[in-house]
KEKE-3310 file (N, C-alpha, C; in steps of 0.2 Angstrom, whole numbers, plus 5000, padded with zeros to 4 digits):
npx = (5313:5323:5326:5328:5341:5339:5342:5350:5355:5369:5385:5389:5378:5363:5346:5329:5316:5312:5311:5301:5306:5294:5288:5285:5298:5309:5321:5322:5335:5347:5355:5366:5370:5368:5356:5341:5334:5322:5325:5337:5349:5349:5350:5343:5352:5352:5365:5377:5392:5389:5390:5394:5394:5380:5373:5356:5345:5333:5326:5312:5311:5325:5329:5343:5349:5361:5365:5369:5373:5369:5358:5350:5339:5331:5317:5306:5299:5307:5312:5324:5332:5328:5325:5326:5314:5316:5325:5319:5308:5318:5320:5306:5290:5281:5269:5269:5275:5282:5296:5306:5322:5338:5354:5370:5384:5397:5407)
npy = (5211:5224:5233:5253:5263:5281:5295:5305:5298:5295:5290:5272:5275:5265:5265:5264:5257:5257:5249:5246:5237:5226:5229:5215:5210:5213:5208:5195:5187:5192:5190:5191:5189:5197:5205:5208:5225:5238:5249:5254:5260:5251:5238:5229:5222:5216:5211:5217:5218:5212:5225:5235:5253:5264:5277:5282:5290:5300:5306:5313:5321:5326:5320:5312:5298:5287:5270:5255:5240:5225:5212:5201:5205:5216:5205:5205:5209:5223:5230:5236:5240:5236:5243:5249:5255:5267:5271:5272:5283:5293:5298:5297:5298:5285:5279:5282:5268:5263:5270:5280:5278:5283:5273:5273:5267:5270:5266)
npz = (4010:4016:4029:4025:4026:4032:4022:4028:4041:4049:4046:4052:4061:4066:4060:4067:4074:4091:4108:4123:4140:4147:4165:4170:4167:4177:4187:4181:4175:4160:4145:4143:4159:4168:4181:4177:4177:4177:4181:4175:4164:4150:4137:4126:4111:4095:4088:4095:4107:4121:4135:4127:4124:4120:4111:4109:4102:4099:4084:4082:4093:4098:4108:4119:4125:4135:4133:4139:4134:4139:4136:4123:4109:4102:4101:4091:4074:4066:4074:4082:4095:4110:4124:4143:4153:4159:4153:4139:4145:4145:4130:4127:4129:4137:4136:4123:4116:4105:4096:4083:4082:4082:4085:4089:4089:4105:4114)
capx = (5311:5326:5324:5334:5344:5338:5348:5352:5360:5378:5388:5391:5372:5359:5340:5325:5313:5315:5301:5303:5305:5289:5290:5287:5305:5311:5323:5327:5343:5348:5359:5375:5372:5364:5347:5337:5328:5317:5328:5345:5352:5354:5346:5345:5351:5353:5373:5384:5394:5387:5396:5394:5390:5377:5367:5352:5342:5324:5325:5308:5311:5329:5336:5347:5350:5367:5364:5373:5370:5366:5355:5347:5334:5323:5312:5300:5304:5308:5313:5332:5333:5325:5325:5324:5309:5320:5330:5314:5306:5320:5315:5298:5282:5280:5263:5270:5275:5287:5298:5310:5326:5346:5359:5376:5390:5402:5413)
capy = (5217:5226:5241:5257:5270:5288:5300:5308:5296:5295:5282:5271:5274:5262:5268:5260:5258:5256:5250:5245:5231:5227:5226:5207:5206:5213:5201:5190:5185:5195:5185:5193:5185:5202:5202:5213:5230:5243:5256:5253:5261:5246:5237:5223:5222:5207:5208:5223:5214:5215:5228:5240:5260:5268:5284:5281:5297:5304:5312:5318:5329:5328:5320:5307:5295:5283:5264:5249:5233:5219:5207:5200:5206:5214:5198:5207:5212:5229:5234:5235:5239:5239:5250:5249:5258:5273:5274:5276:5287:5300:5299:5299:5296:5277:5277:5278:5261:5261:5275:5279:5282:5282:5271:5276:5266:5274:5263)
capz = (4014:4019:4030:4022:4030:4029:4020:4036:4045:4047:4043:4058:4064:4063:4060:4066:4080:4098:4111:4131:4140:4151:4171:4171:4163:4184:4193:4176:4172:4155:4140:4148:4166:4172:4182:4173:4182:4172:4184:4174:4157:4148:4132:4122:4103:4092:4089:4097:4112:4129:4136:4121:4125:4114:4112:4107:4100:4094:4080:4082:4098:4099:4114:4116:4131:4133:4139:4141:4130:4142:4133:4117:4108:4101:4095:4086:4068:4063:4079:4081:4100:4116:4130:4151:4154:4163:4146:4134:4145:4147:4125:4125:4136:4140:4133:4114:4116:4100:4091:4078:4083:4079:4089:4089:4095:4110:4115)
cpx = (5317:5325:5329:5335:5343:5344:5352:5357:5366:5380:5390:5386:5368:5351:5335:5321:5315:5308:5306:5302:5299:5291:5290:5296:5309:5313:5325:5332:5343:5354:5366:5374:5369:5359:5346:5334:5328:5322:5335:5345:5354:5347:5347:5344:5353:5361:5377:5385:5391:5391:5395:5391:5387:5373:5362:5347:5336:5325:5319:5308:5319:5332:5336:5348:5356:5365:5368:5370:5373:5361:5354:5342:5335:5322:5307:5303:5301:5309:5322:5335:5328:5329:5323:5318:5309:5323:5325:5312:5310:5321:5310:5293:5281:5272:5264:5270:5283:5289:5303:5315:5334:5349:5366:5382:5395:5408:5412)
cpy = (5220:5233:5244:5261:5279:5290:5303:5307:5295:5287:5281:5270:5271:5265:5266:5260:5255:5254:5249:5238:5232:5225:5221:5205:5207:5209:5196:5191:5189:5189:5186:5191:5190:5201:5209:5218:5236:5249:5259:5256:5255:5245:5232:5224:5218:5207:5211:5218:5215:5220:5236:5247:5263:5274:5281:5289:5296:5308:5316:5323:5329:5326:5313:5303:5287:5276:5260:5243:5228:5213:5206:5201:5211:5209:5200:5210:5217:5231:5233:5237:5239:5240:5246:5254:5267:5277:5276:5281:5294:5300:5302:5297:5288:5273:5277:5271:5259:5270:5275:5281:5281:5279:5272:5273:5270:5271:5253)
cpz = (4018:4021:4027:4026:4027:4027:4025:4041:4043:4049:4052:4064:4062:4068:4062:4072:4088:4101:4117:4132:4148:4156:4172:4172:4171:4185:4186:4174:4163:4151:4143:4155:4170:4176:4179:4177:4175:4172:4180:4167:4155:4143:4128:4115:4102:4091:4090:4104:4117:4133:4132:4126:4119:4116:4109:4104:4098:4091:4081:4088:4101:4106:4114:4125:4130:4139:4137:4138:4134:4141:4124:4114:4102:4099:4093:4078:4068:4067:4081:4091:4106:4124:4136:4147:4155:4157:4139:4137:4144:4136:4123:4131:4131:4135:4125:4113:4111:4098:4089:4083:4081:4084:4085:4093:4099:4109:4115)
residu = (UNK:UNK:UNK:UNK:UNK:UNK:UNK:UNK:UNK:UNK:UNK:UNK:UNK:UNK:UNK:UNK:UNK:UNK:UNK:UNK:UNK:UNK:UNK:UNK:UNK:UNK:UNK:UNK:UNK:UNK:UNK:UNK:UNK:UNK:UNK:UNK:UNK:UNK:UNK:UNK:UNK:UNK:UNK:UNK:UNK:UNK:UNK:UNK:UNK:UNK:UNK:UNK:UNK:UNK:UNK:UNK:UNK:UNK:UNK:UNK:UNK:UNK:UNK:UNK:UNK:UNK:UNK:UNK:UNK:UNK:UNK:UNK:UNK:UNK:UNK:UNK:UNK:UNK:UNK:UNK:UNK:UNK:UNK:UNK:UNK:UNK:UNK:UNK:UNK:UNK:UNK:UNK:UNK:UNK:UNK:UNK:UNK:UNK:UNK:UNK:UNK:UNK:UNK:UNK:UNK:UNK:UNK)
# end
């Protein structure tokens, strides 16, 4: 069961869904040594370096928000990133839970 990539996306971007990380996670230490807060651009994906810059986008309403890869995750399958709370929302409304979207590395 391996996911595909739309036609659409460009080369160099990867597809797939996104969620948030719940306020429990506040005040924890992150894979990179970080402490963790909801308030920060930042996100966890399972192998870009810590450090990494990405866009992260919605294709369904077109807007794109850039964060900082600070930890490990997601641990759910099929989800390929999660989001601060700060960096979903300025995507979508909090109450989705989950959405499709494109990452893009920066730098």
């Amino acid at each position: 069961n391996v996911p595909t990539m739309p036609a659409e996306t460009a080369p160099g971007v990867e597809s797939g869904k996104a969620s948030y990380y719940a306020d429990m996670f506040n005040g924890r230490r992150t894979a990179s040594g970080e402490i963790f807060s909801n308030s920060n651009m930042t996100a966890a994906h399972k192998t870009l370096p810590f450090g990494t810059r990405v866009r992260v986008s919605n294709p369904a309403n077109g807007r794109t928000v850039e964060v900082t890869i600070n930890d490990r995750g997601p641990h759910v399958a099929g989800r390929i990133i999660d989001l601060s709370s700060t960096a979903f929302s300025a995507l979508d409304n909090l109450s989705r839970g989950v959405i499709d979207v494109h990452v893009e590395v920066l730098e």
